[in-house]
C-alpha positions in Angstrom: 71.6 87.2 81.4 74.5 85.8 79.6 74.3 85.2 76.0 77.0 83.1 74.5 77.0 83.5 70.5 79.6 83.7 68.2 78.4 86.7 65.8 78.5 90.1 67.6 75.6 91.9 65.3 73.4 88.5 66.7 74.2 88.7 70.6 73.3 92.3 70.1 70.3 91.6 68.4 68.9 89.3 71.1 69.6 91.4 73.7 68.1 94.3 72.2 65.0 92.1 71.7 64.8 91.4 75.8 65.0 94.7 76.1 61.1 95.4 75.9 60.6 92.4 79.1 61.8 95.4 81.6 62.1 99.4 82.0 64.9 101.3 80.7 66.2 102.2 83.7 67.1 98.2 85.0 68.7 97.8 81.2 72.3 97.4 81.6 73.6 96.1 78.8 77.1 95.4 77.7 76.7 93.7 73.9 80.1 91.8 73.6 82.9 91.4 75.4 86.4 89.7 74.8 85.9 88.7 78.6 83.6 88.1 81.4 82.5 90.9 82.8 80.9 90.9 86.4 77.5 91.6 87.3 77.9 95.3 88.5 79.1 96.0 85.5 76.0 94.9 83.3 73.1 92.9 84.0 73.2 92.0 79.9 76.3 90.4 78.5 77.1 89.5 75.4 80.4 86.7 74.8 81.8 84.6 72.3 81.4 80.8 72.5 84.8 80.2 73.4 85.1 82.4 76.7 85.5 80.7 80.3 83.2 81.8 83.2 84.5 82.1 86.5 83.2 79.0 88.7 81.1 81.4 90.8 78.9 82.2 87.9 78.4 79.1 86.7 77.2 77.6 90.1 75.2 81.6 91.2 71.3 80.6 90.7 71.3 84.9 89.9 72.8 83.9 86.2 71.1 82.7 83.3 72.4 81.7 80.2 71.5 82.0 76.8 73.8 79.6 74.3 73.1 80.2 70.6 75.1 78.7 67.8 74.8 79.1 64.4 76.1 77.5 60.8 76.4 81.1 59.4 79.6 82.7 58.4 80.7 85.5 60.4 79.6 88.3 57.4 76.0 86.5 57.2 75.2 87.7 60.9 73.7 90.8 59.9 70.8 89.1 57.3 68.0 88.9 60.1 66.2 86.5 57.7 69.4 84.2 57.3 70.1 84.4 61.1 66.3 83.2 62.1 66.0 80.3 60.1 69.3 78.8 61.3 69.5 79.4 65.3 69.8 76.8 67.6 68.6 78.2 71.3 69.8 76.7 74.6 68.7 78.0 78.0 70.2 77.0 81.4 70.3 78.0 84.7 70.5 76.0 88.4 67.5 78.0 89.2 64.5 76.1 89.3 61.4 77.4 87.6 59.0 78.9 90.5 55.3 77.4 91.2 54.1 80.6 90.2 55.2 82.9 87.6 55.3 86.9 88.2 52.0 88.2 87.4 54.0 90.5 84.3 55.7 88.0 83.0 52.8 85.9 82.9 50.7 88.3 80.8 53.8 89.1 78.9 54.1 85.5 77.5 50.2 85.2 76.7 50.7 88.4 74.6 53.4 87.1 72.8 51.6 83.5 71.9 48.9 85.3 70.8 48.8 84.7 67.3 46.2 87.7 66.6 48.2 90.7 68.0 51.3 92.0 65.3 54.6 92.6 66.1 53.3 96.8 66.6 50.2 95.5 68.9 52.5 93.7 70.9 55.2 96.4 71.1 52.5 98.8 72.3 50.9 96.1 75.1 54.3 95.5 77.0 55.0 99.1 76.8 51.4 100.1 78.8 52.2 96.9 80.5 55.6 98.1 82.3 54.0 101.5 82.9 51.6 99.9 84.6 54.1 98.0 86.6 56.0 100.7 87.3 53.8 102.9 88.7 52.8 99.9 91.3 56.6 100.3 91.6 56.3 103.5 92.8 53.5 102.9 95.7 55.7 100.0 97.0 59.1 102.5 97.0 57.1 105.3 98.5 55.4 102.6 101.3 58.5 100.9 102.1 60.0 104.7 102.4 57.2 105.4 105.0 58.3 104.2 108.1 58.2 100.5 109.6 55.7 97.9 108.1 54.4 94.8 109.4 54.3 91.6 107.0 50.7 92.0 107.2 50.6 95.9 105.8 53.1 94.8 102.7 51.0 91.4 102.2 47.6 93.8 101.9 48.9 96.5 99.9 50.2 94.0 97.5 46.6 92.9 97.2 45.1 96.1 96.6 47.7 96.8 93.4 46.8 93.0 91.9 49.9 91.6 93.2 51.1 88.8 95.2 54.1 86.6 96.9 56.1 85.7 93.3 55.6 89.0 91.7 57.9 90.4 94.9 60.9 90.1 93.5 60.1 92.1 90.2 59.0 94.6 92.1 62.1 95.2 93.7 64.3 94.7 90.8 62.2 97.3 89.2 63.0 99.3 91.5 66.5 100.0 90.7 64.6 101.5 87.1 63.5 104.4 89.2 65.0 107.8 88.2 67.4 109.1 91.4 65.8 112.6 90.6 62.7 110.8 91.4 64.3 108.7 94.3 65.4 112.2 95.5 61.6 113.4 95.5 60.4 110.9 97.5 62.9 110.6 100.4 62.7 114.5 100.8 59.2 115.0 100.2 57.0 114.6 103.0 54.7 111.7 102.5 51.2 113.1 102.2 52.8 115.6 99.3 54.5 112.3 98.0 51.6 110.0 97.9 49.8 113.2 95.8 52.5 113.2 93.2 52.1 110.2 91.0 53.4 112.7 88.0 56.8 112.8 89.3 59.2 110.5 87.0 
């Protein structure tokens, strides 16, 4: 995620607020930068209007970008209030929008058009949310860990944790959230003492 904006305090402000979408541990943020800065790097970047990006970032569907301009002065960026009423939001990316959303992201975006739940309620859903998430994270890392799987073994266990096809890809991108002290645990645990462990973090 790119997000091109001329005031600093606002790129970081934005990408603070995606933070809450995904687990800490897949949160790679770098807030501005002078330059581009590649994908290994950060998986959040933050960069003034004016900065070029190389052509194979602008034609990779893995990069999304997040223009927002402004009519504020450089020392207004910091009024939250002033920034808000004055944003203009573009986003773009030669990815095409999937038939079917992720299951998480789904629920995520019916939570947040909810009109009844506060800012606090809403806070507190996609926090249980991810640890729900993450903990079917965690079957699919200790399965895949197990030994050789058919298609048919992943496509049934994704069933039984109230997943499917589209919601395959956060599950592995999640994956990279997981703790390598917990990574550790699993590869050198055997797997009956694994799979009775969901405590382990």
């Amino acid at each position: 995620m790119i997000v091109r904006c001329q005031h600093k305090a606002l790129a970081a402000q934005i990408i603070n607020s995606l933070k809450m979408l995904i687990p800490r541990g897949c949160f790679r943020p770098i807030y501005y930068s002078a330059e581009y800065m590649d994908a290994w790097r950060c998986n959040f970047l933050g960069l003034p209007l004016g900065v070029t990006l190389p052509a194979h970032v602008v034609s990779s569907p893995l990069h999304v970008q997040l223009l927002v301009t402004s009519q504020l002065a450089e020392t207004q960026a910091a009024d939250p209030e002033s920034l808000m009423s004055d944003l203009e939001i573009a986003l773009t990316s030669i990815r095409s929008v999937p038939e079917r959303v992720p299951t998480v992201m789904t629920k995520i975006e019916r939570a947040i058009l909810n009109p009844s739940l506060s800012d606090s309620v809403l806070e507190s859903f996609c926090v249980s949310l991810k640890e729900e998430w993450m903990n079917k994270v965690k079957v699919v890392f200790k399965f895949s860990r197990s030994g050789s799987r058919s298609v048919e073994d992943t496509h049934s266990l994704l069933g039984v944790l109230g997943a499917h096809e589209a919601d395959k890809q956060v599950l592995k991108f999640w994956m990279t959230g997981l703790s390598s002290h917990y990574k550790s645990h699993v590869l050198s645990a055997p797997m009956s003492q694994c799979l009775g462990n969901e405590g382990v973090s």
